[in-house]
PyMOL Python script that loads the backbone (N, CA, C, O; Angstrom):
from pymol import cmd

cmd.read_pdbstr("""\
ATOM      1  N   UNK A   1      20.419  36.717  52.098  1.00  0.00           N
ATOM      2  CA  UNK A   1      21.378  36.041  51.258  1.00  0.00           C
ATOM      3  C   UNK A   1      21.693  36.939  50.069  1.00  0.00           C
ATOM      4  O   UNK A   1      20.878  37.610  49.436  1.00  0.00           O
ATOM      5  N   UNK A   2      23.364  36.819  49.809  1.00  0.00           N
ATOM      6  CA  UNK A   2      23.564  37.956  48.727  1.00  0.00           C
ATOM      7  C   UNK A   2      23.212  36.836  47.577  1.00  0.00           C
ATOM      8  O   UNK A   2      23.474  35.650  47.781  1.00  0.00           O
ATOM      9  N   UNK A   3      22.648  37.250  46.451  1.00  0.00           N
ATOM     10  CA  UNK A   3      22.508  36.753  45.159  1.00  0.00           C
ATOM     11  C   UNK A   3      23.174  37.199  43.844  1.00  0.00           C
ATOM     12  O   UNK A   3      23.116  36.648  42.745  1.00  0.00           O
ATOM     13  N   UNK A   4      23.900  38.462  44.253  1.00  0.00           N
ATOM     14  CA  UNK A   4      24.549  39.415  43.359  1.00  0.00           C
ATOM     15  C   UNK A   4      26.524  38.963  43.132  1.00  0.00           C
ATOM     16  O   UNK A   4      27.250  39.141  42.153  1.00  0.00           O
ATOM     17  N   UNK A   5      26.779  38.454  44.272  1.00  0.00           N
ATOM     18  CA  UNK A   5      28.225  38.189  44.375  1.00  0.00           C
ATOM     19  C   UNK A   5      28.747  36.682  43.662  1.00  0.00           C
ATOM     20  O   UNK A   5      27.906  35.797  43.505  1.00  0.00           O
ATOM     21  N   UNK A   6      30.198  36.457  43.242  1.00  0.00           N
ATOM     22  CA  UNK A   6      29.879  35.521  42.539  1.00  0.00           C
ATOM     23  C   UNK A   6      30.918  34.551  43.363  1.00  0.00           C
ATOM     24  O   UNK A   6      31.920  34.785  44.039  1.00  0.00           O
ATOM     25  N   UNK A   7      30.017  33.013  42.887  1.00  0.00           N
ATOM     26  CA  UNK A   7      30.059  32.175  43.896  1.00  0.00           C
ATOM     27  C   UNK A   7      30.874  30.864  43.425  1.00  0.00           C
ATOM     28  O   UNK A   7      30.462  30.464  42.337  1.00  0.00           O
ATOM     29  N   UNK A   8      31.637  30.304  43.816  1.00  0.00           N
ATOM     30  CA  UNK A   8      32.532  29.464  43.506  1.00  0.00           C
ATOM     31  C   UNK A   8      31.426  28.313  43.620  1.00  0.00           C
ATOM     32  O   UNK A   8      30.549  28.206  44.477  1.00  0.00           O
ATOM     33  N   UNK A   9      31.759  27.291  42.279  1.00  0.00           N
ATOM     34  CA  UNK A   9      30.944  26.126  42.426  1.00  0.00           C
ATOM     35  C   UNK A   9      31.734  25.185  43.419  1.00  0.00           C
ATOM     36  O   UNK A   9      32.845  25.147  43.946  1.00  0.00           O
ATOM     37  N   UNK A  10      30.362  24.314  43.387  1.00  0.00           N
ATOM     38  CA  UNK A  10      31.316  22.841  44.350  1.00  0.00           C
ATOM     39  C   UNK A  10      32.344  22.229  43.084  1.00  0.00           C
ATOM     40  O   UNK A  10      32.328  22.193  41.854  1.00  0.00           O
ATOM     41  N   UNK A  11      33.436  21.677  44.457  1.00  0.00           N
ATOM     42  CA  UNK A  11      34.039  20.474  42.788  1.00  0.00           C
ATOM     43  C   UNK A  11      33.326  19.731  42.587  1.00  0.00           C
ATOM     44  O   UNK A  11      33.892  19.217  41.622  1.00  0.00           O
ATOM     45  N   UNK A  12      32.250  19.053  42.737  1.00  0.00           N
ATOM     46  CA  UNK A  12      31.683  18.194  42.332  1.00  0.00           C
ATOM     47  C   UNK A  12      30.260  18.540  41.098  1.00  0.00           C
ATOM     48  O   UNK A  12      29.401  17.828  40.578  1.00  0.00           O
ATOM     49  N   UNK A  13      30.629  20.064  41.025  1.00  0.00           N
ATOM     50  CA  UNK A  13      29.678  20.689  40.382  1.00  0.00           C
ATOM     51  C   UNK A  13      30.625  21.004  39.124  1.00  0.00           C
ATOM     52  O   UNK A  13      30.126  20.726  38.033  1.00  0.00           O
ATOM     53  N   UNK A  14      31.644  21.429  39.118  1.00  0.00           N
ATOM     54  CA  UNK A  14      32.776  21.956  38.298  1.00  0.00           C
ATOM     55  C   UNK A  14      33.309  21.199  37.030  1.00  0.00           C
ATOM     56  O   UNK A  14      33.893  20.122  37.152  1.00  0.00           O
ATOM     57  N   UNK A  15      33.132  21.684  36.025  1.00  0.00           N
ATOM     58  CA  UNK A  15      34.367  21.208  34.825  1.00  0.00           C
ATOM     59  C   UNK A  15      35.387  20.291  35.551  1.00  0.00           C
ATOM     60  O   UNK A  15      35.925  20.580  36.620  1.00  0.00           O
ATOM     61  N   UNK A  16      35.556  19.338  34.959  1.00  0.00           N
ATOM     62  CA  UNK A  16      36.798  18.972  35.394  1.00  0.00           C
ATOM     63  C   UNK A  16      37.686  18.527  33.841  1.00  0.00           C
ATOM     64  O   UNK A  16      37.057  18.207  32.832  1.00  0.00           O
ATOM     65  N   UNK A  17      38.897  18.569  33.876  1.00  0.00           N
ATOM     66  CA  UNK A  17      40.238  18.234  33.254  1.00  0.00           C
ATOM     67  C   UNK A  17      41.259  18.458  33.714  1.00  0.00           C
ATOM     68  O   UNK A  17      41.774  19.237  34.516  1.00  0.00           O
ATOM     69  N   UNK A  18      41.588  17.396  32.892  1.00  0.00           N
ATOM     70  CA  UNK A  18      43.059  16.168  33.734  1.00  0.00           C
ATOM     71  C   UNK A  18      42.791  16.385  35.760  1.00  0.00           C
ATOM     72  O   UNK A  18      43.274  17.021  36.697  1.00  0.00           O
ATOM     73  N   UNK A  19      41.757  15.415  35.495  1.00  0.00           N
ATOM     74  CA  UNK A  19      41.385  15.506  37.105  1.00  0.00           C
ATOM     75  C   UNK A  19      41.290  16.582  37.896  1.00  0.00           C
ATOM     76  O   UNK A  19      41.321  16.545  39.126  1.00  0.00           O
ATOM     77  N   UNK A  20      41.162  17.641  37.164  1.00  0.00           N
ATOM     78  CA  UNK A  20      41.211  19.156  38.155  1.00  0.00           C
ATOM     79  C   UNK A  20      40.040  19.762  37.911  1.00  0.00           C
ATOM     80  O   UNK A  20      39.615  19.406  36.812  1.00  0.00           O
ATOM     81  N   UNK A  21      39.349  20.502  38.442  1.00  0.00           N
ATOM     82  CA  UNK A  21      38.063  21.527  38.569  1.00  0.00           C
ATOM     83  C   UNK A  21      38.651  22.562  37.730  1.00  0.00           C
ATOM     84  O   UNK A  21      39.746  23.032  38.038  1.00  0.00           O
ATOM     85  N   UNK A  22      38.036  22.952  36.719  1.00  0.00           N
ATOM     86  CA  UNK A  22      37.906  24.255  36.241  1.00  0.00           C
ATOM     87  C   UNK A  22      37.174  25.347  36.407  1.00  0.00           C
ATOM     88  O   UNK A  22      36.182  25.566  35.711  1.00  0.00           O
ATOM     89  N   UNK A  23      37.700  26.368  37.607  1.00  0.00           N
ATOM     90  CA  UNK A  23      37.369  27.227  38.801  1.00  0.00           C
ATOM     91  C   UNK A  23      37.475  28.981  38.101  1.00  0.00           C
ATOM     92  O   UNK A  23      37.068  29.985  38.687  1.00  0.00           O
ATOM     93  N   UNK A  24      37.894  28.959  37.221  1.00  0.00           N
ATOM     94  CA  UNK A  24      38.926  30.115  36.337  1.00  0.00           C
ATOM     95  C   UNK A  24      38.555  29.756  35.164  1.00  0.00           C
ATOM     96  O   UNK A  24      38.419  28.597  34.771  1.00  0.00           O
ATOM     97  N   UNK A  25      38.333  30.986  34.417  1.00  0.00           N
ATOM     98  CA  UNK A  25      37.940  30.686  33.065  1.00  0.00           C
ATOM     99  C   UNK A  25      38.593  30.744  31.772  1.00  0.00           C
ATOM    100  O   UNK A  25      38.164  30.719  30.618  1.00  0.00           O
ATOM    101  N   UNK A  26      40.402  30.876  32.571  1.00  0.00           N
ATOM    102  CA  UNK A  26      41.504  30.462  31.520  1.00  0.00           C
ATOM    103  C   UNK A  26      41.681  28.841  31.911  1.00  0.00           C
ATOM    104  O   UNK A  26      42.250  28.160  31.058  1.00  0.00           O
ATOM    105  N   UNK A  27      41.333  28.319  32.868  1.00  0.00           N
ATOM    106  CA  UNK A  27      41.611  26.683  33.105  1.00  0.00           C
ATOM    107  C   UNK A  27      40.151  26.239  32.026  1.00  0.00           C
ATOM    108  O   UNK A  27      40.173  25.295  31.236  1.00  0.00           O
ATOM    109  N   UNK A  28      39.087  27.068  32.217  1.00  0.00           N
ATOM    110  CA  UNK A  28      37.842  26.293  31.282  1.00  0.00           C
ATOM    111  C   UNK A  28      38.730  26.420  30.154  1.00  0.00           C
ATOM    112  O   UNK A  28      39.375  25.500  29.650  1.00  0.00           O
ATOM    113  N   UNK A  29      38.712  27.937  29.704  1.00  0.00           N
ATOM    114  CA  UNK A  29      39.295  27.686  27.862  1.00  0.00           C
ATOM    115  C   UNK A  29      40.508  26.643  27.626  1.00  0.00           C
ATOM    116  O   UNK A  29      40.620  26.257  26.462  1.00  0.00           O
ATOM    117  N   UNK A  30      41.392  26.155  28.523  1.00  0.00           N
ATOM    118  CA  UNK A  30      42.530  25.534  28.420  1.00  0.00           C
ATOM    119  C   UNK A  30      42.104  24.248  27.868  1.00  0.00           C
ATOM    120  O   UNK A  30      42.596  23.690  26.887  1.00  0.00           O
ATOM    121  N   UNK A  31      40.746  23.667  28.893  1.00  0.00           N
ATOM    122  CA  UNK A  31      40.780  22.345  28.652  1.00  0.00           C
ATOM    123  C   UNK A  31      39.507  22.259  27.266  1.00  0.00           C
ATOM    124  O   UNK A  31      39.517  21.438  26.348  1.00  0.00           O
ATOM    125  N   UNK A  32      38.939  22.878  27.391  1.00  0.00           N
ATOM    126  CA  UNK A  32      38.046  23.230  25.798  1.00  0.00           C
ATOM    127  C   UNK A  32      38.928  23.278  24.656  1.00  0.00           C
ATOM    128  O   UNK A  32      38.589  22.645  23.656  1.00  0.00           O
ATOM    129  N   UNK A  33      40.325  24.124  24.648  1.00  0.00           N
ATOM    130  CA  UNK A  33      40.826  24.090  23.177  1.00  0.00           C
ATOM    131  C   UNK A  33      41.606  23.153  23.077  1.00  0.00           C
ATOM    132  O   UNK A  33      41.792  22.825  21.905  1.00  0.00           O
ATOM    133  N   UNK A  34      42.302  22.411  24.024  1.00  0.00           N
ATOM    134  CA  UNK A  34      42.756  21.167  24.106  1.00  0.00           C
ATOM    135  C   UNK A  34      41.496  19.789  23.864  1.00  0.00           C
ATOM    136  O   UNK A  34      41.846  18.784  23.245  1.00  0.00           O
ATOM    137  N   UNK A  35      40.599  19.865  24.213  1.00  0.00           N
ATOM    138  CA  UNK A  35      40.400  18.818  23.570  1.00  0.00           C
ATOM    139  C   UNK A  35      39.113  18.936  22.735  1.00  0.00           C
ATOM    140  O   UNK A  35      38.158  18.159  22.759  1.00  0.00           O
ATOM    141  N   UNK A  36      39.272  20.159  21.917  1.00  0.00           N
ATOM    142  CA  UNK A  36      38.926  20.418  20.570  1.00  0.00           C
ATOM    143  C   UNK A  36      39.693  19.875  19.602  1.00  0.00           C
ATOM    144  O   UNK A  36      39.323  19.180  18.656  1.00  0.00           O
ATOM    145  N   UNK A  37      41.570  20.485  20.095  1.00  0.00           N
ATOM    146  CA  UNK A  37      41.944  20.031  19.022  1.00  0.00           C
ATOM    147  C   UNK A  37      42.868  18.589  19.083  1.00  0.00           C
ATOM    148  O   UNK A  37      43.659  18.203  18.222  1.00  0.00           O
ATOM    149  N   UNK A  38      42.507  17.900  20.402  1.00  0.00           N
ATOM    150  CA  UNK A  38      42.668  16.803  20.603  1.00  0.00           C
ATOM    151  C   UNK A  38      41.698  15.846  19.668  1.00  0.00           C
ATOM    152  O   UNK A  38      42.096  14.800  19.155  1.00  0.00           O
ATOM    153  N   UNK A  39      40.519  16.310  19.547  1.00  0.00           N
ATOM    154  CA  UNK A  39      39.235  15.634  18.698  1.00  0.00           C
ATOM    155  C   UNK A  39      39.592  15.937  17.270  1.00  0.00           C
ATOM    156  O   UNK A  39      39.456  15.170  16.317  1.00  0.00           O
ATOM    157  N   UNK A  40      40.143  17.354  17.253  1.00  0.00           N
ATOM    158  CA  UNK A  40      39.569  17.861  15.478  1.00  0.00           C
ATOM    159  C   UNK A  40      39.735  16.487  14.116  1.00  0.00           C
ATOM    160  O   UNK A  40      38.818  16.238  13.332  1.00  0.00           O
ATOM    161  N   UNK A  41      40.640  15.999  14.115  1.00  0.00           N
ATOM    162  CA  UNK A  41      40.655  15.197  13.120  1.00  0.00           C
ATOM    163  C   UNK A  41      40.760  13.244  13.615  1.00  0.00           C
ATOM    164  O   UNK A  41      41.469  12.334  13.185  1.00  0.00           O
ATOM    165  N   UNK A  42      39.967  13.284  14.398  1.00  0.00           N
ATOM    166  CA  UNK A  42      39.692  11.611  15.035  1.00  0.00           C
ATOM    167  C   UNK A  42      38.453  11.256  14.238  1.00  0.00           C
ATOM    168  O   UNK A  42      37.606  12.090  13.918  1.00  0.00           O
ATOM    169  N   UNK A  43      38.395   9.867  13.912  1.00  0.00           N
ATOM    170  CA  UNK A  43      37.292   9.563  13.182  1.00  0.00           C
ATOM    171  C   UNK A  43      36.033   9.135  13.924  1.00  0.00           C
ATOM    172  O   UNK A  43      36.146   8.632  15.042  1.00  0.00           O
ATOM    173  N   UNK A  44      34.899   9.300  13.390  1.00  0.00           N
ATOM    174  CA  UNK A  44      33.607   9.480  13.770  1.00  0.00           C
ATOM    175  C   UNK A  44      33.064   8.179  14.021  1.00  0.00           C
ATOM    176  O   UNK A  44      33.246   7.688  12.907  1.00  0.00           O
ATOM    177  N   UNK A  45      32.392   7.052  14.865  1.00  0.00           N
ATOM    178  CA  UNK A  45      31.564   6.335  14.652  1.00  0.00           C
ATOM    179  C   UNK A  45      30.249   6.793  14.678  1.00  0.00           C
ATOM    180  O   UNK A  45      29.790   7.175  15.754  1.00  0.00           O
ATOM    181  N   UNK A  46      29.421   6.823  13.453  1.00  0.00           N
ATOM    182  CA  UNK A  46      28.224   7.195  13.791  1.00  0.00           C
ATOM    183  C   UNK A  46      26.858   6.853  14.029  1.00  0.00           C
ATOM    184  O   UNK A  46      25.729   7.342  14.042  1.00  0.00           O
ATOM    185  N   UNK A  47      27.644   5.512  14.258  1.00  0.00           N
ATOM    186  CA  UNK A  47      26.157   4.069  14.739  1.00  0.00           C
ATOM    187  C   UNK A  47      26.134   5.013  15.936  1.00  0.00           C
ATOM    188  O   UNK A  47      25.135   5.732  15.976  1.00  0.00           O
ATOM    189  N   UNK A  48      26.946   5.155  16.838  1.00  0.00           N
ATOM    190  CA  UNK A  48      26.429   5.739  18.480  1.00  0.00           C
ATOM    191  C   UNK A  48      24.996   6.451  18.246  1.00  0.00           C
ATOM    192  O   UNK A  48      24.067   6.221  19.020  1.00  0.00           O
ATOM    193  N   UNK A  49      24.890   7.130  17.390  1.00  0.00           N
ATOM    194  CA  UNK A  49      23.911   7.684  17.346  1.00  0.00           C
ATOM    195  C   UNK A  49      22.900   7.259  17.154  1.00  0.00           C
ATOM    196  O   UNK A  49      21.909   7.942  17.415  1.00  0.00           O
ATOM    197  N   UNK A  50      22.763   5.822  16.562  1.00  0.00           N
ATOM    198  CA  UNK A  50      21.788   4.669  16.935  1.00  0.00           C
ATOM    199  C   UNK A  50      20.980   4.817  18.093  1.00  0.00           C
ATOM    200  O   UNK A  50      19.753   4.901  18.140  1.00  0.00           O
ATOM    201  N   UNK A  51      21.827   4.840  19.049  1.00  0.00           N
ATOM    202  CA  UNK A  51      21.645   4.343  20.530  1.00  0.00           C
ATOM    203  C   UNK A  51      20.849   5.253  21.355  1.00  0.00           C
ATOM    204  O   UNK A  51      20.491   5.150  22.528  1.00  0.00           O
ATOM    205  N   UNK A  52      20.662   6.119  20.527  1.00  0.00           N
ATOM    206  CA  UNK A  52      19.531   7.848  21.141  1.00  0.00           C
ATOM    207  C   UNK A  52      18.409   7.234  21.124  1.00  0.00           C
ATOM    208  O   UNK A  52      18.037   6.546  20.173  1.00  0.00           O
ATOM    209  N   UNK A  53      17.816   7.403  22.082  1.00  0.00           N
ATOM    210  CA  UNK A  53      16.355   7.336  22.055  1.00  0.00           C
ATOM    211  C   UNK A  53      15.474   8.448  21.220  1.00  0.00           C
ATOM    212  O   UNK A  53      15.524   9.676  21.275  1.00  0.00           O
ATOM    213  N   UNK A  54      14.755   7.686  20.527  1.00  0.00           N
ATOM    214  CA  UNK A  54      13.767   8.531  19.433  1.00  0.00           C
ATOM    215  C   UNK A  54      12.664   8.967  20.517  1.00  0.00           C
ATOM    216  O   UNK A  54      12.587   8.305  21.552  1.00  0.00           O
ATOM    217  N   UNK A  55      11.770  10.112  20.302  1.00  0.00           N
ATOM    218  CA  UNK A  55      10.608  10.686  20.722  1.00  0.00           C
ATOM    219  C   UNK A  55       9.811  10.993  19.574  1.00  0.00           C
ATOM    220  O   UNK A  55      10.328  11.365  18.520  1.00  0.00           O
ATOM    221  N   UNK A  56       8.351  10.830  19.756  1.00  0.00           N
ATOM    222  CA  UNK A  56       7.426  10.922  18.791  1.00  0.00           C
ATOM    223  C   UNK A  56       7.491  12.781  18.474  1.00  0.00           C
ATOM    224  O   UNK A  56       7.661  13.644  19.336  1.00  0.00           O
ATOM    225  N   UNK A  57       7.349  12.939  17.376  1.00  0.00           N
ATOM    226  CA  UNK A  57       7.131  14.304  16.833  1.00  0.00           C
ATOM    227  C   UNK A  57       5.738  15.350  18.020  1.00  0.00           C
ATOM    228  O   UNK A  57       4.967  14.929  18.883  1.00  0.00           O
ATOM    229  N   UNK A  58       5.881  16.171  17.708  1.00  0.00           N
ATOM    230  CA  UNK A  58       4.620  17.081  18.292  1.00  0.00           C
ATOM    231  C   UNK A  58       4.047  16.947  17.113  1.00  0.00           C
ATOM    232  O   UNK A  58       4.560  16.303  16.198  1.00  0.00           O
ATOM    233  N   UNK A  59       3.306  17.345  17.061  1.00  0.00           N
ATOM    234  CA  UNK A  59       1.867  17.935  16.154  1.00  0.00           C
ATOM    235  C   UNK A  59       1.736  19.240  16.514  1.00  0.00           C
ATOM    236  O   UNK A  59       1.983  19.571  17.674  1.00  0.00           O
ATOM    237  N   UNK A  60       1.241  20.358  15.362  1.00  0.00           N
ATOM    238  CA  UNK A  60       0.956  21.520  15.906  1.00  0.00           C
ATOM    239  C   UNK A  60      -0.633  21.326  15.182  1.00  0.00           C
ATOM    240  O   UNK A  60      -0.876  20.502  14.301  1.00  0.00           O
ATOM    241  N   UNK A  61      -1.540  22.196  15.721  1.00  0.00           N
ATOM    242  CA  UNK A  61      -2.939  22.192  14.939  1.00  0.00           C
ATOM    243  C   UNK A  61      -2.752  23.828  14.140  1.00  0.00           C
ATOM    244  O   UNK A  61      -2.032  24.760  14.498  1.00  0.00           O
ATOM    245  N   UNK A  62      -3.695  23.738  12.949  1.00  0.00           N
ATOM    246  CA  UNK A  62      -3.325  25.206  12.280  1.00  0.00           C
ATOM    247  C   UNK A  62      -4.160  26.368  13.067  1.00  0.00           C
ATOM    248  O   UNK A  62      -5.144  26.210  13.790  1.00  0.00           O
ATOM    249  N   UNK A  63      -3.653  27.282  12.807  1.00  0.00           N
ATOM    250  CA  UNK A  63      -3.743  28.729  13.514  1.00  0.00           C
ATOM    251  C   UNK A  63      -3.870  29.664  12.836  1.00  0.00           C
ATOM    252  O   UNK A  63      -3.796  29.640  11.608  1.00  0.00           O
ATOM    253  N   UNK A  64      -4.045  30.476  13.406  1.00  0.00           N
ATOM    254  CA  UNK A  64      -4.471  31.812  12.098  1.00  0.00           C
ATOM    255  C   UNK A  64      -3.276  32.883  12.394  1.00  0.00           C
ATOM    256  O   UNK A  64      -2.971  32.777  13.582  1.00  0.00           O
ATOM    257  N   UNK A  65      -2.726  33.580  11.933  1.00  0.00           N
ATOM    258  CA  UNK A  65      -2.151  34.443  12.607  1.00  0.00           C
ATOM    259  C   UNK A  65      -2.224  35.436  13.360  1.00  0.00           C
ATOM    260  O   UNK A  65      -1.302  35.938  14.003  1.00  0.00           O
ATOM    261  N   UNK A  66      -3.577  35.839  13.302  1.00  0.00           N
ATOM    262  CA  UNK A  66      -4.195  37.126  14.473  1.00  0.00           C
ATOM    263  C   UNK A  66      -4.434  36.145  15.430  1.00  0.00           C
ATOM    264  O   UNK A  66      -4.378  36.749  16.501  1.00  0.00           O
ATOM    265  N   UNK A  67      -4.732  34.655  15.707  1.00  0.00           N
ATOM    266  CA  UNK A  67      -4.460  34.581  17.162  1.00  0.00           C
ATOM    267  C   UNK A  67      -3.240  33.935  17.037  1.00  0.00           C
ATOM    268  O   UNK A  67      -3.196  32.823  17.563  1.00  0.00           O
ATOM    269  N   UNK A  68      -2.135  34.370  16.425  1.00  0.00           N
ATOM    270  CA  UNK A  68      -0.712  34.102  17.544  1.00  0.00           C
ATOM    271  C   UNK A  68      -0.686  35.255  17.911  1.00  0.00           C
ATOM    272  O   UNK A  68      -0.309  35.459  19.065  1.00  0.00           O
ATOM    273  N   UNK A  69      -1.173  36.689  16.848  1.00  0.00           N
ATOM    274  CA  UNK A  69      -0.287  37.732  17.810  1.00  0.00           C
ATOM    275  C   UNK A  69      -1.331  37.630  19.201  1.00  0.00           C
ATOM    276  O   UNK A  69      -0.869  37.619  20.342  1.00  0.00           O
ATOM    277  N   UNK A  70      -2.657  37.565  18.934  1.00  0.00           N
ATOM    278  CA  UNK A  70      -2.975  37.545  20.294  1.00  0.00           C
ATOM    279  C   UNK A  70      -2.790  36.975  21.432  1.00  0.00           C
ATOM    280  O   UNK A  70      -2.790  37.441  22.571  1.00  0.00           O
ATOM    281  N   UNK A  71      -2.647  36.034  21.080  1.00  0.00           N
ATOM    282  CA  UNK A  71      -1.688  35.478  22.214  1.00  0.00           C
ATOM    283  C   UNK A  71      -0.202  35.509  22.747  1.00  0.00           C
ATOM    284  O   UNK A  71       0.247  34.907  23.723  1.00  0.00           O
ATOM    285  N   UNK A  72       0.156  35.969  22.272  1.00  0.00           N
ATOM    286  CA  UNK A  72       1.880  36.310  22.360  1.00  0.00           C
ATOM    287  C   UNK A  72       1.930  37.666  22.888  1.00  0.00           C
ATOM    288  O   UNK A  72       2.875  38.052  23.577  1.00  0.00           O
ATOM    289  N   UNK A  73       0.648  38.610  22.492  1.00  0.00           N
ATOM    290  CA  UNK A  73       0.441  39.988  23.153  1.00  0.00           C
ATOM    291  C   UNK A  73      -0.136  39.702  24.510  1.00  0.00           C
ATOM    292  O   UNK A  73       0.177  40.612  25.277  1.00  0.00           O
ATOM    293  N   UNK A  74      -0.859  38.780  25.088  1.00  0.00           N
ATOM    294  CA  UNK A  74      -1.391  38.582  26.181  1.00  0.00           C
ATOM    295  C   UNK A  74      -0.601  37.592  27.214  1.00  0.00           C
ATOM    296  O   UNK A  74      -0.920  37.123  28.306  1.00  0.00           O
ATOM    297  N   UNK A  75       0.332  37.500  26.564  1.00  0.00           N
ATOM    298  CA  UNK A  75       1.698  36.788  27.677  1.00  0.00           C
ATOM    299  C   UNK A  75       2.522  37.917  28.470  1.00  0.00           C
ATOM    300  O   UNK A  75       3.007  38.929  27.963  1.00  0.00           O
ATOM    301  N   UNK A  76       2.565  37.617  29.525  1.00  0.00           N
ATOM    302  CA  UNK A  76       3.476  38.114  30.587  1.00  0.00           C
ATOM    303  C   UNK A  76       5.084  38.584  29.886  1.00  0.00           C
ATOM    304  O   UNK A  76       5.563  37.664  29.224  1.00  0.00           O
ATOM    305  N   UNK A  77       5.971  39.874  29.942  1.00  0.00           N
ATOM    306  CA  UNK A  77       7.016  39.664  29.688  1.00  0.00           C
ATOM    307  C   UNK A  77       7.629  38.959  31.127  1.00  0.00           C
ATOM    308  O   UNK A  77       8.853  39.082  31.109  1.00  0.00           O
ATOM    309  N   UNK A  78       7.288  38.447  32.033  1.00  0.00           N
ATOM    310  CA  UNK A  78       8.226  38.043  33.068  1.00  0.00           C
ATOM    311  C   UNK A  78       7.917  36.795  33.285  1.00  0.00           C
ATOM    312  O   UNK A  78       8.119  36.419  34.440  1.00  0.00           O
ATOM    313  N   UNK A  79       7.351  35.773  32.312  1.00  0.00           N
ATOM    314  CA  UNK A  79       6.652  34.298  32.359  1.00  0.00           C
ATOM    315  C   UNK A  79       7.919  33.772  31.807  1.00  0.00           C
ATOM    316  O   UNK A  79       8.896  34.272  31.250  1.00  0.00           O
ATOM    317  N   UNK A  80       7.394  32.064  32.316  1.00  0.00           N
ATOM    318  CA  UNK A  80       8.920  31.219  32.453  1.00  0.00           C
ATOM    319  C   UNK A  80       8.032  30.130  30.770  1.00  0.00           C
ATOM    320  O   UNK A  80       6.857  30.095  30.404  1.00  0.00           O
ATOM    321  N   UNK A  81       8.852  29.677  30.396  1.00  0.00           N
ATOM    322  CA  UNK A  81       8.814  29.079  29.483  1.00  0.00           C
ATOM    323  C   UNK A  81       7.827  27.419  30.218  1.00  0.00           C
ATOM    324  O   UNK A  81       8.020  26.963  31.345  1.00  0.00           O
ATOM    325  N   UNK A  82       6.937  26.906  29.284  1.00  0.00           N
ATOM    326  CA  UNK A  82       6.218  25.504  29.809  1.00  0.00           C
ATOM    327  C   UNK A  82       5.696  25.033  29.167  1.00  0.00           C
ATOM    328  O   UNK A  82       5.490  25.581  28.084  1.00  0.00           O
ATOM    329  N   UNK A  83       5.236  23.921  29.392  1.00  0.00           N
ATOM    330  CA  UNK A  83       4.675  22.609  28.064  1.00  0.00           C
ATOM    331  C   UNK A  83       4.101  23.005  27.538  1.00  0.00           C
ATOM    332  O   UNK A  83       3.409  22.121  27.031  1.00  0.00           O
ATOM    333  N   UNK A  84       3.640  24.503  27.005  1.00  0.00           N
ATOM    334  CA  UNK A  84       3.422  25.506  25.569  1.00  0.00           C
ATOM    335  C   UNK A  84       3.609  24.907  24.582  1.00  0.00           C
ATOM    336  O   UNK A  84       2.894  24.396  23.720  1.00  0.00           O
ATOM    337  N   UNK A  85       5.273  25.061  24.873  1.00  0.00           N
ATOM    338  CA  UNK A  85       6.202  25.035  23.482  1.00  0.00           C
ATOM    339  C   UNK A  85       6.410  26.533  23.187  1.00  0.00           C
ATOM    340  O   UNK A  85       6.807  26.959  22.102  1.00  0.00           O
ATOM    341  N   UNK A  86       6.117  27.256  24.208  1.00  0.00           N
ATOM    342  CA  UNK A  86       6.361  28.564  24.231  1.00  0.00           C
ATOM    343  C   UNK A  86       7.520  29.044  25.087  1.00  0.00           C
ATOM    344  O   UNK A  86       7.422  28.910  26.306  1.00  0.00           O
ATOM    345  N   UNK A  87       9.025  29.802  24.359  1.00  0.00           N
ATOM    346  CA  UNK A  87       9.447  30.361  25.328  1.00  0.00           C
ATOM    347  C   UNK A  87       9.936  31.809  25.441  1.00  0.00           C
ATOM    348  O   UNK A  87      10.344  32.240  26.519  1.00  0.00           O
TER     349      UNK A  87
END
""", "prot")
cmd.dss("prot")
cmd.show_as("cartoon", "prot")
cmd.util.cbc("prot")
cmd.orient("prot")
C-alpha cells in the first residue's frame, strides 16, 4: 500500500459547505472566509458555554528539576504522547 500519495477523503469524511465537500483547498478557504465573515460581527450568547461539561483539575506532585531533565533525556525521540501528560 502506497502511503506517500495523496488521497482524496470520503464525502462523508470531508468539509462540507453549502452542501458540498470541500475536496480543494480553494473550496476549504472559500467556505472558512465566508463564514468568518458571515460570523465576524453576530452577537455572542455566552450561557452555551454553561452547557460544557467541567472535568476535575490534574494535580501535579512537586519535582525537582534534575529529574525532569532526567526523564525527558530518557524518553524515546520516536514515542507517542500518553496519560503522562507528556507529549
Amino acid at each position: 500500500m502506497n502511503w506517500v500519495n495523496k488521497h482524496r477523503l470520503l464525502t462523508i469524511e470531508a468539509i462540507k459547505y453549502n452542501r458540498n465537500p470541500c475536496l480543494e483547498l480553494a473550496n476549504l478557504w472559500q467556505a472558512l472566509y465566508s463564514s468568518f465573515n458571515s460570523a465576524q460581527f453576530q452577537e455572542i450568547d455566552e450561557l452555551v458555554l454553561n452547557e460544557i461539561e467541567t472535568f476535575p483539575l490534574s494535580t501535579w506532585l512537586d519535582f525537582l528539576e534534575e529529574e525532569f531533565v532526567c526523564a525527558i533525556v530518557s524518553c524515546s525521540n520516536s514515542s507517542v504522547p500518553s496519560p503522562d501528560k507528556l507529549s
